[in-house]
C-alpha positions in Angstrom: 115.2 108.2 98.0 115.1 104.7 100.0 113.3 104.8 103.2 115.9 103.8 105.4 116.0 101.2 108.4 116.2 103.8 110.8 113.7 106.4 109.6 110.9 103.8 109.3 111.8 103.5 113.0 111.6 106.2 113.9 108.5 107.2 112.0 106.5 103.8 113.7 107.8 105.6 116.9 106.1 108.7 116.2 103.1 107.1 115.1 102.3 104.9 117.9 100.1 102.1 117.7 100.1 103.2 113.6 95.9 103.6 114.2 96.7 107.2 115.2 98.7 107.8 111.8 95.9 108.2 109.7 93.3 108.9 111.9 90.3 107.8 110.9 88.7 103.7 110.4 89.9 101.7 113.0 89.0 97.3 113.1 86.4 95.8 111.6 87.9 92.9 112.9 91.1 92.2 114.8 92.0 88.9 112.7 91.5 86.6 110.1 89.1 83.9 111.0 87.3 86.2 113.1 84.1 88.2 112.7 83.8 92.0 113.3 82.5 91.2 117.2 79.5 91.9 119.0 81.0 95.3 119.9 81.6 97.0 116.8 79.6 95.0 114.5 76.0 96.0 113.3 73.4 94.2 111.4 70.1 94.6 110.3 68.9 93.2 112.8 69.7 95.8 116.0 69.3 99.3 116.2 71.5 102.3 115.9 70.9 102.8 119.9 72.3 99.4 120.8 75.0 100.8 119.5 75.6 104.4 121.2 73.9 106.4 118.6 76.5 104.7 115.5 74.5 104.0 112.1 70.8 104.8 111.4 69.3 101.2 112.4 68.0 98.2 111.1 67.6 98.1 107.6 63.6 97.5 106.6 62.5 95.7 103.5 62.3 96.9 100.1 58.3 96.9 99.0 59.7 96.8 95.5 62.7 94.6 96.1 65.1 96.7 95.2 66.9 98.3 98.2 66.3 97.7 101.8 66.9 101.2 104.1 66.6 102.5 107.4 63.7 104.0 108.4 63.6 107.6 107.3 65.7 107.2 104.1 64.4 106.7 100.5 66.1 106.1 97.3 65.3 106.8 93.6 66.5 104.9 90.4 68.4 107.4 88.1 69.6 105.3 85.6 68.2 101.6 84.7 70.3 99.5 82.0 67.8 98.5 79.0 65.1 101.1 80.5 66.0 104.9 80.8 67.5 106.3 78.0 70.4 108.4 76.6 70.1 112.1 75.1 70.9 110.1 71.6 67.9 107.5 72.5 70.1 103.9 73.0 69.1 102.7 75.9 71.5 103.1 78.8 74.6 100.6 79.2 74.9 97.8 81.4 76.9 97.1 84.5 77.8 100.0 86.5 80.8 100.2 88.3 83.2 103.5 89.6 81.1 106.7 89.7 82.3 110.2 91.0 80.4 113.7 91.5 80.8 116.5 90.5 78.9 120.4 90.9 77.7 120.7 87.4 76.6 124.0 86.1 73.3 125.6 87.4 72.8 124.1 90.5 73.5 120.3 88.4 75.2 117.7 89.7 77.3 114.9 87.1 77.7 111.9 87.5 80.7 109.9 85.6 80.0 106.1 85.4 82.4 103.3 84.0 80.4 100.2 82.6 82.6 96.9 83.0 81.9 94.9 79.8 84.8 93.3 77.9 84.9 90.9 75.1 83.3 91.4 71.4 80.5 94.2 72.3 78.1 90.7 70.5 77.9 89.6 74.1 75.9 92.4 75.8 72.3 93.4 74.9 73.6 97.1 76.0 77.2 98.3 75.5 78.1 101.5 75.6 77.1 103.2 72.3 79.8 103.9 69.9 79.3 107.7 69.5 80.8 109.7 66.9 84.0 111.2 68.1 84.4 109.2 71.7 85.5 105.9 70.3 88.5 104.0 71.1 88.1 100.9 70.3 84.7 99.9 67.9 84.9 96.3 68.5 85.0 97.0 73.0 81.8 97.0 74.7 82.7 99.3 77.8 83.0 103.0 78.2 81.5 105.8 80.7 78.4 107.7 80.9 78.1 111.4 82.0 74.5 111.3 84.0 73.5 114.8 85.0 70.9 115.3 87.4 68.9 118.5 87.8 67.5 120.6 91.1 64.2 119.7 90.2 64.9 116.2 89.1 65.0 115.8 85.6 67.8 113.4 84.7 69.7 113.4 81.3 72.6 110.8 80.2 75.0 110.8 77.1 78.4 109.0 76.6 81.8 110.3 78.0 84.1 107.6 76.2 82.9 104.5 74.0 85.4 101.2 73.2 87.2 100.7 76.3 87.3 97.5 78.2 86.0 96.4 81.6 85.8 100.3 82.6 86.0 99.2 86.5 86.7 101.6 89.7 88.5 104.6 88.1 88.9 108.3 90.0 88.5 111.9 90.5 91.1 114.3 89.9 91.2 117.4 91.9 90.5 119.3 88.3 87.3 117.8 88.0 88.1 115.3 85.5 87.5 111.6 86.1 90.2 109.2 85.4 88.4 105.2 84.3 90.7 102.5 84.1 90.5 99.5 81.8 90.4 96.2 83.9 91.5 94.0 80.9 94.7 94.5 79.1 93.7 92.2 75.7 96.2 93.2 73.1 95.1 94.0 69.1 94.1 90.7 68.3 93.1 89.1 71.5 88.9 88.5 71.7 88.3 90.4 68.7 89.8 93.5 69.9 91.1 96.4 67.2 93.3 98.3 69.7 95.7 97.5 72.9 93.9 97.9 76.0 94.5 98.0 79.8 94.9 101.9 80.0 93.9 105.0 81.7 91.7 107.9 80.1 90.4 110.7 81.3 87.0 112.2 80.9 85.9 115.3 81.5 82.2 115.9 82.5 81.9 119.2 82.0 83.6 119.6 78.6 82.1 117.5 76.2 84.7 118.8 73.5 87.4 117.3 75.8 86.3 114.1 75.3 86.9 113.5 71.6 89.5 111.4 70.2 90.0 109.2 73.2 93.6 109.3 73.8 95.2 106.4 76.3 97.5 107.9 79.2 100.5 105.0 78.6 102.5 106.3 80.8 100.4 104.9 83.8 101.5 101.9 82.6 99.2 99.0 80.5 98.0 96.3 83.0 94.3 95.4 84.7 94.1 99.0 86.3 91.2 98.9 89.0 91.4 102.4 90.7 93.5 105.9 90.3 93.8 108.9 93.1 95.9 112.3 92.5 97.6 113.5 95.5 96.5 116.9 95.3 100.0 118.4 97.1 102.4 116.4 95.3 101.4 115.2 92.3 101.6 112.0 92.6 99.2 109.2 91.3 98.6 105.7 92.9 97.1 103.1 90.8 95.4 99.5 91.7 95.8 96.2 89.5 92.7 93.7 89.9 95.1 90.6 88.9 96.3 87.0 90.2 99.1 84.7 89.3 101.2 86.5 90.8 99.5 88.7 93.0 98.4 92.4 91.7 100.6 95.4 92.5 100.3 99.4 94.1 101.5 102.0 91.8 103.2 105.1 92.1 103.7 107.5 89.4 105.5 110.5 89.6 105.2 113.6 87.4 107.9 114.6 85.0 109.5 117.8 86.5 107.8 120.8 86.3 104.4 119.4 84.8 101.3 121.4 86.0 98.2 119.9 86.4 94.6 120.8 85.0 92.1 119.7 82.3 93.3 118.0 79.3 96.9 118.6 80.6 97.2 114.9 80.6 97.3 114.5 76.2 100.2 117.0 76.3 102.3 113.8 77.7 104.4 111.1 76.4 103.7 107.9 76.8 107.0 107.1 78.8 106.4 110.3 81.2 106.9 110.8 84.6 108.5 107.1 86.5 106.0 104.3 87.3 106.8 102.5 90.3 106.0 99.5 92.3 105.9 98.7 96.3 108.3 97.2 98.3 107.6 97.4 101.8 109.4 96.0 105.1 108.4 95.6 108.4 109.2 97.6 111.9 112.0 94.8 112.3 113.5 96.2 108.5 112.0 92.9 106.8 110.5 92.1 103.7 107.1 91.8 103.4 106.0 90.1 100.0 102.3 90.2 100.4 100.3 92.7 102.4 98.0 89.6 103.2 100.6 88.9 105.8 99.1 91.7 108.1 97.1 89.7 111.1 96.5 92.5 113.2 94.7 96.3 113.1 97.5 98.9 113.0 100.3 97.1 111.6 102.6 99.3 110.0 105.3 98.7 107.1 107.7 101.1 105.0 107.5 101.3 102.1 109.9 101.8 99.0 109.1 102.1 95.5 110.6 100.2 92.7 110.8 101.4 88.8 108.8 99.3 86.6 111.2 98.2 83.6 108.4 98.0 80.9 105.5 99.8 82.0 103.6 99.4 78.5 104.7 95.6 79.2 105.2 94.9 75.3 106.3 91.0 76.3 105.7 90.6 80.0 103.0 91.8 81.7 104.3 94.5 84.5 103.2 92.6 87.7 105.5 89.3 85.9 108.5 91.7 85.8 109.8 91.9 89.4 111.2 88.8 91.0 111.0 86.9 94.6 112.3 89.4 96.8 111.5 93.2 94.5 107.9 94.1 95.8 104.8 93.4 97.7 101.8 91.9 96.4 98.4 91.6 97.5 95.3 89.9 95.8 92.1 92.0 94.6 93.6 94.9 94.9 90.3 97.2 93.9 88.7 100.6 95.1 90.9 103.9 96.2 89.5 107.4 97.7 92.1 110.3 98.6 91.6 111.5 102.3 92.8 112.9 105.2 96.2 113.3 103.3 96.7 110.2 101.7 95.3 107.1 99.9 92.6 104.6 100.9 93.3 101.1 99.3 91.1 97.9 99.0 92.3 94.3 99.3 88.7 92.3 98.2 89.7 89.2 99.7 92.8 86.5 99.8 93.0 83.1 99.3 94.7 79.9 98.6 96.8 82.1 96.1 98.3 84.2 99.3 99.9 83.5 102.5 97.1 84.3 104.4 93.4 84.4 103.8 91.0 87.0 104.4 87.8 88.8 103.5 88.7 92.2 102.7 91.3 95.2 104.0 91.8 98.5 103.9 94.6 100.2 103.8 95.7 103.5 104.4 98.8 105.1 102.7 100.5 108.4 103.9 102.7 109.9 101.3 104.6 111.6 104.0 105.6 108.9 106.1 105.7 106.8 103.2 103.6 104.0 105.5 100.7 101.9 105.0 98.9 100.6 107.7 96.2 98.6 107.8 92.5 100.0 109.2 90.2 97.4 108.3 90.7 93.8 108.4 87.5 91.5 107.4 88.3 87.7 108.6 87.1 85.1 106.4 83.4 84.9 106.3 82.1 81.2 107.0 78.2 82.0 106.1 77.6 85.0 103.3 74.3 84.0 102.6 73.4 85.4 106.4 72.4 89.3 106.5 75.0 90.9 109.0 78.2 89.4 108.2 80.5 91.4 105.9 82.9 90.5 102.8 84.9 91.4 100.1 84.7 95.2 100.3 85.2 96.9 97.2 84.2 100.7 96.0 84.8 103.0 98.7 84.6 106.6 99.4 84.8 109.2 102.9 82.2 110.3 104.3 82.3 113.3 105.0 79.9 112.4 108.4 82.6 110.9 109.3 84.7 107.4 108.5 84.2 105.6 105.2 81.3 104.4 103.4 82.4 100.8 101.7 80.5 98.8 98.7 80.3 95.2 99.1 81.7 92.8 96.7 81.6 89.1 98.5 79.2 86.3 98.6 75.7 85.9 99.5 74.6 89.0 100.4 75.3 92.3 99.7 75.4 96.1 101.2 76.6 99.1 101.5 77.8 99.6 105.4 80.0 102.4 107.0 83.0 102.1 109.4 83.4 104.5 111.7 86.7 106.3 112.9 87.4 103.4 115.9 86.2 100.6 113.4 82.5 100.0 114.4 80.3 99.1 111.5 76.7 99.8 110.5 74.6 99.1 107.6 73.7 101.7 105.2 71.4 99.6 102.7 70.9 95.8 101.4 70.5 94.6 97.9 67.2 93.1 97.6 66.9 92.6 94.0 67.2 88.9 93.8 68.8 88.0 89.6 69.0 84.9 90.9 66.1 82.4 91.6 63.8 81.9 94.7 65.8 78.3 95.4 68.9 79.7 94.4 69.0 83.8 95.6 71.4 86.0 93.5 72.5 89.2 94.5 74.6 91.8 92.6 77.8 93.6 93.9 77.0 97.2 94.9 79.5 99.4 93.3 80.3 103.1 92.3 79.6 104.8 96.0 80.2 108.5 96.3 78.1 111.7 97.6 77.0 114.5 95.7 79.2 117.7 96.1 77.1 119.1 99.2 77.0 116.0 100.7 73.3 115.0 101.1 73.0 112.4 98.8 74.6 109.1 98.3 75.0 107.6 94.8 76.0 104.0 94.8 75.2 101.5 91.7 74.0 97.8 91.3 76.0 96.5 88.9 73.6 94.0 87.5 71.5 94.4 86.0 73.1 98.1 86.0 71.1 100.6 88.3 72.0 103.9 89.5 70.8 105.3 92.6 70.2 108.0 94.7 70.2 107.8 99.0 68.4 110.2 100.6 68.1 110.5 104.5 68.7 111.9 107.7 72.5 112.1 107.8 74.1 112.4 110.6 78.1 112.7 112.1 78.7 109.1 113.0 80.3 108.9 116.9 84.1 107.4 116.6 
């Protein structure tokens, strides 16, 4: 059913300002071309007190160069790429990415992470190992791992999936399954590949049995998937696509009638299940929008319709190639989800020359009821990213559940992971200091894969490269709006 003229109108009515709607991350900044301001932004350089009690204070440097913290938090390395070790003895893969937790049997927590390696598995020193039974694809580098972490510390790692490509964001389901998305849709054929990729699977962390014969969920559709979420009430999934030339699209897929959800339910599908649709949204005024890029301003609102996707396994054209001028809205770098407060958290990275308007980064919040996005976070173009302080290109992100959202940097220059509290002030959480690059030339790796641990004490988060897991530790506290 079409959301009509007049109930969008009537909804934005409702919903005020369209801050209020979802109710929780307000500005980071109020426009493009502009900074988060002296009021609501915080760097490294002032103290959580400055700023009324928000964030933990500055961040202090890293002895070992690794990660820079506030005082009072520590971290530890759980897995290291070409270091630790798997149960089967292969090193650990490379370049982490989406992560989830889950409560793991006796008091364990696991720990599902996608590596994002694509290409003929010849170009990394440490794919993902092809083991017995978990292969997709023997000529694709990427997969996950399953990393389980004991109460008193002991740490143990095997494979979840093997030969999948560019395993990128991914997500939970509220089964406690994880859901990793393929970021490259290379066809049989295409960069030595055996198989079509560009597909969902699921992996369960607790089941190792589960996990045997990958099998791809098609009926998500076969494109550069960044991120999945499951809307616990009703049933629906909403899906990411990473892609340019055109602009990326927002998925919707909806059930088949009557399907119940659980572990494994997933196989018993067709590959045409349920309906795959894409977004077409409108403005208060009952106009298109064709890109969400076009939102200037913190609490803009639009409707939004979905559109069925003609070809989802896009056997000639890819799916993003098969709407027209006029059918959806697009937005570039589409990347990290996380379900909360009853509805969908969605990335924007950045925008550029490719969009009508350029920024560094939005969020997005989507309510299934209202059938609304509006836009929470809003990062203007970042002029200097080699300077500590200023923000770009968010990525993974997750809620916190102290309150607001914890976000994983993905720009230039330098990178962190900072929270945003519920009326949009921002604080930094940590700073990569592992420098891959040189000392005239510094290089710092995206942080990726944040999520806390099922009691919420710890916060995982990842550095992709050289591929480092981690564990934050700290005096946590419920951030102030």
């Amino acid at each position: 059913m079409s959301l009509t003229r007049r109930d969008f109108a009537r909804t934005t009515a409702i919903a005020g300002t369209g801050v209020a709607l979802a109710g929780t991350v307000g500005a980071l900044s109020s426009a493009p071309g502009a900074l988060a301001s002296a009021e609501t932004e915080t760097t490294g350089e002032e103290s959580a007190e400055k700023h009324g009690g928000v964030g933990y204070g500055p961040l202090l440097p890293d002895p070992d160069g690794i990660l820079a913290l506030p005082a009072g938090f520590s971290y530890r390395i759980l897995t290291y790429a070409g270091r630790t070790r798997l149960e089967s003895g292969e090193f650990t893969p490379a370049d982490h990415d989406g992560t989830a937790a889950f409560a793991g049997p006796r008091g364990t927590t696991l720990l599902v992470n996608n590596h994002e390696m694509d290409g003929p598995r010849s170009d990394y020193d440490h794919p993902v190992p092809l083991t017995e039974g978990l292969v997709y694809d023997p000529a694709a580098p990427g997969g996950c791992t399953v990393v389980e972490v004991h109460r008193d510390g002991r740490v143990a790692e095997w494979v979840g999936i093997a030969g999948t490509a560019n395993n990128c964001a991914g997500g939970s389901t509220p089964w406690g399954t994880w859901l990793t998305c393929e970021e490259n849709s290379d066809r049989a054929g295409e960069n030595g590949m055996t198989k079509d990729h560009g597909y969902v699977f699921e992996v369960d962390p607790c089941d190792r049995r589960a996990n045997r014969a990958p099998k791809p969920l098609k009926f998500f559709g076969r494109y550069d998937h960044e991120a999945v979420v499951i809307d616990p009430r009703r049933g629906h999934a909403y899906l990411t696509e990473d892609a340019d030339e055109p602009n990326g699209l927002f998925y919707r897929w909806t059930p088949p009638k009557g399907f119940a959800y659980g572990p494994g339910r997933f196989r018993t599908l067709a590959d045409d299940a349920g309906v795959l649709q894409a977004p077409k949204c409108f403005n208060s005024g009952g106009h298109f929008v064709d890109d969400l890029s076009r939102a200037t301003r913190i609490g803009t609102v639009y409707g939004v319709d979905w559109v069925d996707v003609p070809d989802r396994d896009a056997r000639t054209v890819a799916v993003r190639e098969q709407f027209g001028a006029g059918e959806v809205t697009r937005a570039r770098k589409l990347e990290g989800m996380w379900w909360g407060d009853g509805g969908a958290y969605i990335v924007s990275s950045y925008a550029r020359e490719e969009s009508p308007v350029q920024h560094d980064g939005q969020v997005w919040f989507y309510d299934p009821k209202r059938r609304t996005l509006t836009l929470k976070v809003l990062l203007g173009v970042n002029p200097d990213p080699s300077k500590d302080g200023a923000l770009d290109g968010p990525d993974n992100i997750t809620v916190s559940p102290y309150g607001g959202l914890i976000i994983a940097e993905d720009g230039e220059g330098v990178q962190h992971l900072f929270g945003a509290t519920d009326s949009g002030r921002t604080y930094p959480i940590a700073r990569n200091d592992l420098n891959i690059g040189s000392e005239e030339e510094p290089e710092f790796s995206e942080f990726t894969g944040v999520t806390f641990s099922p009691d919420g004490k710890t916060l995982y988060a990842n550095i992709q490269e050289p591929g480092i897991m981690l564990a934050i530790n700290g005096p946590w506290k419920r951030q102030k709006r």
